[in-house]
C-alpha positions, 0 to 999 in steps of 0.5 A, a space after each residue: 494916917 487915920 487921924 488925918 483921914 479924919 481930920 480932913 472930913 470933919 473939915 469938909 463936911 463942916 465947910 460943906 455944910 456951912 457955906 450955903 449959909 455965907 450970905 446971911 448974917 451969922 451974928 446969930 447965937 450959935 446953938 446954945 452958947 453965948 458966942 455968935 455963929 461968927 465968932 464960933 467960926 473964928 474959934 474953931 479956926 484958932 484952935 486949929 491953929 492953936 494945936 498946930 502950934 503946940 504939936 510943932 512947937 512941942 511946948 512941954 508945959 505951956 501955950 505958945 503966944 500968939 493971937 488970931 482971928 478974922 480981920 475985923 471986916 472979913 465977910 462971912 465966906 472969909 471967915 469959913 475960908 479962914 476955918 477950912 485953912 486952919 484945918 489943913 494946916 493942923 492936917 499938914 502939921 499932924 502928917 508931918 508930926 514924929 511918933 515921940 511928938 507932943 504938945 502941951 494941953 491941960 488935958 494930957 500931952 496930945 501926941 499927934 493923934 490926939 492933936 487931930 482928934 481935939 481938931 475935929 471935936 472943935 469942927 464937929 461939935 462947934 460946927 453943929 453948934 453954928 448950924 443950929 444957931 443958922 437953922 441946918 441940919 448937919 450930919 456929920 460923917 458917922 465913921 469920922 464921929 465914931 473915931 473922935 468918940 473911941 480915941 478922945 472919950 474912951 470912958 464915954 464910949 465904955 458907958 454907952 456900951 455898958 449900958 446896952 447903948 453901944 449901938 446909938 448914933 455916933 453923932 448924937 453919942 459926940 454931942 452927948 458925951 460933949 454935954 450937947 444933949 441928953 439920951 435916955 439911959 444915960 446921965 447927963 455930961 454937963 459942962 464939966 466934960 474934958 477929953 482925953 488929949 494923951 496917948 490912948 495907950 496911957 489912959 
């Protein structure tokens, strides 16, 4: 399945990225945010672990309750292990989801396509926010950004084209289209942007 083979890049190259940094202090404010590089780790592992939930729970119109992060003295190498495990389980949940299934998000029922593309915009994008936060450069997979951005921001994608930008570079495309940052030619997102969680046949 496509969505899983994307998946599972978004979390290698973000684990990839990240782990050469294990020994500094990631209390640092990841890029822009409010939030620590740790505790944006921590986020991307819950809502890994979040939309398996909701994918193998196929909760109709709710969030399962459940908490988690990191235990309170988990090191820094700790936390990314628990980031790269919640992304295999939310790999192994999608691969073994049904055609039919779906799980409750504000922003359309997330079939499983979905589920693994609100994964790796969580990976992606949170991951570049953490390593801008460290002082990184990250790149992630051009193909793998280029997918999330057809499959969960069909409009976004439709504008870049229309407006001749068909041809920019997938991530910076993603974190435009994620509010992350400006391109010429095209307006800014803000932070009001969403994606399009349900099936792409129903947008």
């Amino acid at each position: 399945m496509q969505a899983t083979d994307e998946l599972d890049r978004a979390v290698d190259s973000v684990v990839a990225a990240l782990t050469p940094t294990i020994d500094r202090d990631w209390q640092a404010p990841a890029g822009s945010l409010d939030w620590s590089c740790r505790f944006t780790a921590e986020h991307i592992a819950h809502c890994q672990l979040a939309y398996a939930m909701q994918l193998a729970s196929r909760a109709p119109s709710h969030y399962v309750r459940f908490f988690s992060r990191a235990i309170e003295d988990s090191t820094t190498a700790q936390v990314l292990e628990l980031l790269e495990a919640c992304g295999r389980l939310l790999s192994a949940v999608v691969r073994a989801a049904q055609p039919t299934d779906r799980g409750f998000h504000p922003y359309g029922m997330a079939d499983a396509e979905g589920t693994a593309g609100m994964g790796c915009i969580e990976l992606l994008v949170h991951g570049g926010d953490i390593a801008a936060g460290l002082g990184l450069p990250f790149a992630p997979p051009s193909d793998v950004c280029a997918w999330v951005l057809a499959r969960m921001f069909p409009d976004r994608q439709a504008e870049c084209a229309s407006l001749g930008s068909a041809d920019l570079d997938p991530w910076a495309a993603l974190q435009w289209a994620t509010g992350r940052i400006s391109l010429p030619g095209l307006p800014d997102v803000g932070s009001k942007w969403r994606w399009h969680s349900a099936p792409l046949a129903d947008h």
